[in-house]
N, C-alpha and C positions, 0 to 999 in steps of 0.2 A: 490370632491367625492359627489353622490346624495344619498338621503336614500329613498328610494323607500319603502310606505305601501303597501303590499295586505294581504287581508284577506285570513284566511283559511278555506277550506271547512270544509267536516269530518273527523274525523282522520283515518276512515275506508272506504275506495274503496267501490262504490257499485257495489256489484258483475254483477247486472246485465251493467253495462256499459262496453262498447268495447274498447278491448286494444288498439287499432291502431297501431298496430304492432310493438310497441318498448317495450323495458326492463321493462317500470314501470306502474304500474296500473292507468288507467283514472281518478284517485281521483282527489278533489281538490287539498290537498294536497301535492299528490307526483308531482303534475302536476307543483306544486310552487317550489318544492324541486330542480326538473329537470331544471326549468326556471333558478335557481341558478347558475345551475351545468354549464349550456350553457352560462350562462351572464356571469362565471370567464371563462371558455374554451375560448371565441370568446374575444382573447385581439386584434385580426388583425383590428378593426376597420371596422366603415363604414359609408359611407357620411349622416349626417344630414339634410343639403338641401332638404327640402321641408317636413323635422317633422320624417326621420328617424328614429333617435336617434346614437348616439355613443357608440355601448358597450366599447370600450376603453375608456370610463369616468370611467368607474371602480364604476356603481351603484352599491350600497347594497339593496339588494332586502330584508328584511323582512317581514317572513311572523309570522300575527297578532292573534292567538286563542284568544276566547274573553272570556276563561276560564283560559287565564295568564292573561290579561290587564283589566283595570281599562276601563271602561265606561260606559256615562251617562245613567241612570237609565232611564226605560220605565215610561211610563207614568203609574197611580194606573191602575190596573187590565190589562195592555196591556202586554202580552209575546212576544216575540220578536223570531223568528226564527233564527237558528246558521249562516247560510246565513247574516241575516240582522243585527244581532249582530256584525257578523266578520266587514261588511260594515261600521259600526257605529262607530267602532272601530280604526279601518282603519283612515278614515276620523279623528276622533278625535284627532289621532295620528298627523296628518297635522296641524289643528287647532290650535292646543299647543305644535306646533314647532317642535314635536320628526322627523319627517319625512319630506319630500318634495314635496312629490308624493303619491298619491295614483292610485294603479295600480290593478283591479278587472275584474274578469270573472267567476265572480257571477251576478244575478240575475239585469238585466239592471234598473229595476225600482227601486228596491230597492238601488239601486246602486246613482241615479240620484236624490233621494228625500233626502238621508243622504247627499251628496255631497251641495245640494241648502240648507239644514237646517242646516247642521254642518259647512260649509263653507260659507253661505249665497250668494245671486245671487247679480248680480252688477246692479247700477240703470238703468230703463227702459228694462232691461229682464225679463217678467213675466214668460218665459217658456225654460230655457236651452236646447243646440240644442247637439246631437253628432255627430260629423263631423269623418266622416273614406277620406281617400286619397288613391285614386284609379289608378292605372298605366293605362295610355293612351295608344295610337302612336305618340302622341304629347308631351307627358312628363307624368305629373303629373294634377290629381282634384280632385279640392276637395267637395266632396257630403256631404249634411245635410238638414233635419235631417235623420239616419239611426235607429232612434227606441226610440229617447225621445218623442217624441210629437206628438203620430199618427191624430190626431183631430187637430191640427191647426185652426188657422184663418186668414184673411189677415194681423192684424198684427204683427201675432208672425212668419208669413212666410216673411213680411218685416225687423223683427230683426235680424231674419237667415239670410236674406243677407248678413245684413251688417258686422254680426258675421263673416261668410264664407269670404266677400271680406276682412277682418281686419287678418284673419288667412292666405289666401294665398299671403297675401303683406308681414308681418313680417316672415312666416317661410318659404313660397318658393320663395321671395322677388322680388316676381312681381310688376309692376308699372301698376298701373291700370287694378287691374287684371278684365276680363270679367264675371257677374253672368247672369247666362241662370235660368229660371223657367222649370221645367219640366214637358213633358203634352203628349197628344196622336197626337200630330200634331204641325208643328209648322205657320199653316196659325190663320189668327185672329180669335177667337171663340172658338176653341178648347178646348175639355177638361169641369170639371164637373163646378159646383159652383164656387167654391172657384179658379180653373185655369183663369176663366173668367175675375173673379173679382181682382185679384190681379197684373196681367201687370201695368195697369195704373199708383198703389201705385208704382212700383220698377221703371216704370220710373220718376215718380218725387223725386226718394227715394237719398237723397244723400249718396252717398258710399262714406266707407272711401278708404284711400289710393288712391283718383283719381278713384274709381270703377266704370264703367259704367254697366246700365242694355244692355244684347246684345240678350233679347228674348227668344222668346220659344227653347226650345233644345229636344229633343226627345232620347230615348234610345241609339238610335247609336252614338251622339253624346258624352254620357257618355264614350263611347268606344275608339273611333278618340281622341276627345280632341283638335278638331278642331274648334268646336263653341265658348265652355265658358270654363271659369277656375275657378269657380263655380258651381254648381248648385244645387237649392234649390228645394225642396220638402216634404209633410210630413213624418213623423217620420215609418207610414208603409209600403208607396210606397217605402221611401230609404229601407229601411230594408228588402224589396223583392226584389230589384235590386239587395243590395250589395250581398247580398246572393247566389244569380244567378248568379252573374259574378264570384264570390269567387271560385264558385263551376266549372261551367267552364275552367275557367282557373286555375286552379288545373289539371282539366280533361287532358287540350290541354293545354297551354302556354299563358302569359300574354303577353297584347302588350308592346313594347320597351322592354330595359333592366333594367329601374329604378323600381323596385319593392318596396313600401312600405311596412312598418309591417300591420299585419292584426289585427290593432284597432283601435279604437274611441276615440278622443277627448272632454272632457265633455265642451265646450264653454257657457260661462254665469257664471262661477261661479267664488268664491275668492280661487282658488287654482289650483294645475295641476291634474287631473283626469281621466286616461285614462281604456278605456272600453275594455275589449279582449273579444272572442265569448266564449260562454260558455262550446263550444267544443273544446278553443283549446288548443293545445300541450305544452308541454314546450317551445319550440323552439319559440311559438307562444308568449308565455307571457316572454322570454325574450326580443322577439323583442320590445312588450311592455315597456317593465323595459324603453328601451335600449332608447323609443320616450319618455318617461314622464322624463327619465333622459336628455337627448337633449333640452327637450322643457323649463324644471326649470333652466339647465345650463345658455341657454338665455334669461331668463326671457321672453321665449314667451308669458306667460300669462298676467303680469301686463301689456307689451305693446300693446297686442290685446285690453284689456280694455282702455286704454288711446284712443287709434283710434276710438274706437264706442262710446265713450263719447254723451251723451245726451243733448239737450238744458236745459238750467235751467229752472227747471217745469216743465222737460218733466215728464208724469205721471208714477211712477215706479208700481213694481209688489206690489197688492192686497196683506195685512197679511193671508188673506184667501185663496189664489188660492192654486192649489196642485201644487208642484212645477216639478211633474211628468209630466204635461201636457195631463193628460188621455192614458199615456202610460199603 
């Protein structure tokens, strides 16, 4: 059995947010209440393979007010928003063994700066990537970053690969899996500064799990899943795509039948940490529950870390950087 942290919102719905058409108010909290309710309802199970999760693991989802629990105090003079409290909270809960997981769809930055401080990030990650897994026509990819690190540079979009290749080797258990760059074209040149500049790194960049770089890949290819089984970008091109195609296929139908949950994985950090939108449903943060329970069952995370392993020396993250990435 996993114990899953998320934080809670308000304890009162704001009025002005839209029901979405079911029994209980858009709060955060009834929103975590309902996640419960669907995490014990769905004992039928469901495949894992490729970061699912299993709600027949029979997670316990708690949820954390930061007006029961015990945590660390703000800095002199700094107040802390119920938002970011919850998150700290959360997180802490992890850190000192009460939980497993944390599981939020609350506020992404706040979310990603508790997670790299309360959890700390693993060596040679200055900048933690959030990886969401996206239904092809080919199966399953895996996109990052989708909203930690909109600012990048060439080489925090070289650790995302290797993050990305190390996540789709252990959880969708491909053998060499393919990472594609994403750009407005896939001839040479394309694309701003930083598109230009960064092929060269990912081809001499060793990936783990046998990973090779396979090139530029462009929007449709996010789609097909016929290029890469990867692909990297910054933190607000992903987070406009994932968005886009979320909403789509919502609209009309997803390709294949293998549908992921609709979350993020927080990669970079010492814990399981999974991101939900901040619009979504119960339904939505159980599927959540249901990958961060999935992902601790198998210890996806201490094995992703072991595969991106750094050379010794290699230069880890700055005590000063933000560990947000200018998200």
């Amino acid at each position: 059995m996993s114990t899953i942290a998320a934080p809670a919102g308000p304890a009162e719905p704001d009025p002005a947010a839209p029901n979405r058409g079911n029994d209980h108010p858009a709060g955060p909290s009834n929103r975590a209440d309902s996640a419960r309710r669907d995490n014990r309802a769905d004992s039928a199970g469901r495949d894992d393979r490729g970061g699912g999760g299993d709600r027949a693991d029979r997670a316990v989802g708690h949820t954390l007010r930061p007006d029961r629990a015990v945590s660390r105090a703000a800095r002199p003079g700094q107040e802390l928003s119920r938002v970011e409290s919850g998150v700290r909270t959360a997180v802490l809960a992890v850190a000192q063994g009460f939980a497993d997981a944390v599981v939020s769809a609350g506020n992404t930055g706040a979310t990603v700066t508790s997670a790299a401080l309360g959890l700390g990030r693993w060596p040679g990650v200055r900048r933690p990537a959030l990886a969401a897994v996206l239904p092809t026509v080919a199966g399953r990819l895996v996109l990052l970053d989708v909203g930690s690190s909109v600012d990048p540079d060439e080489q925090t979009l070289a650790v995302h690969a290797r993050l990305g290749a190390a996540y789709a080797a252990v959880v969708h258990g491909l053998a060499a899996p393919r990472v594609g760059l994403l750009t407005i074209g896939t001839e040479r040149g394309k694309g701003d500064r930083l598109r230009r500049a960064v092929p060269g790194m990912l081809a001499a960049l060793d990936l783990p799990a046998g990973g090779r770089y396979c090139g530029l890949v462009e929007g449709s290819d996010v789609v097909t899943g016929a290029a890469a089984d990867v692909v990297v970008t910054d933190g607000f091109t992903g987070n406009v795509l994932l968005k886009g195609l979320e909403t789509a296929y919502a609209l009309i139908r997803p390709p294949g039948r293998d549908v992921p949950p609709r979350a993020a994985i927080l990669l970079g950090v010492g814990g399981t940490v999974v991101v939900c939108h901040g619009a979504a449903t119960g339904e939505d943060i159980a599927a959540g529950i249901g990958l961060a329970a999935g992902l601790h069952r198998r210890a996806a995370v201490p094995v992703i870390a072991d595969l991106i392993q750094f050379p010794v020396g290699h230069p880890g993250p700055a005590a000063h950087e933000d560990p947000r990435g200018g998200s």
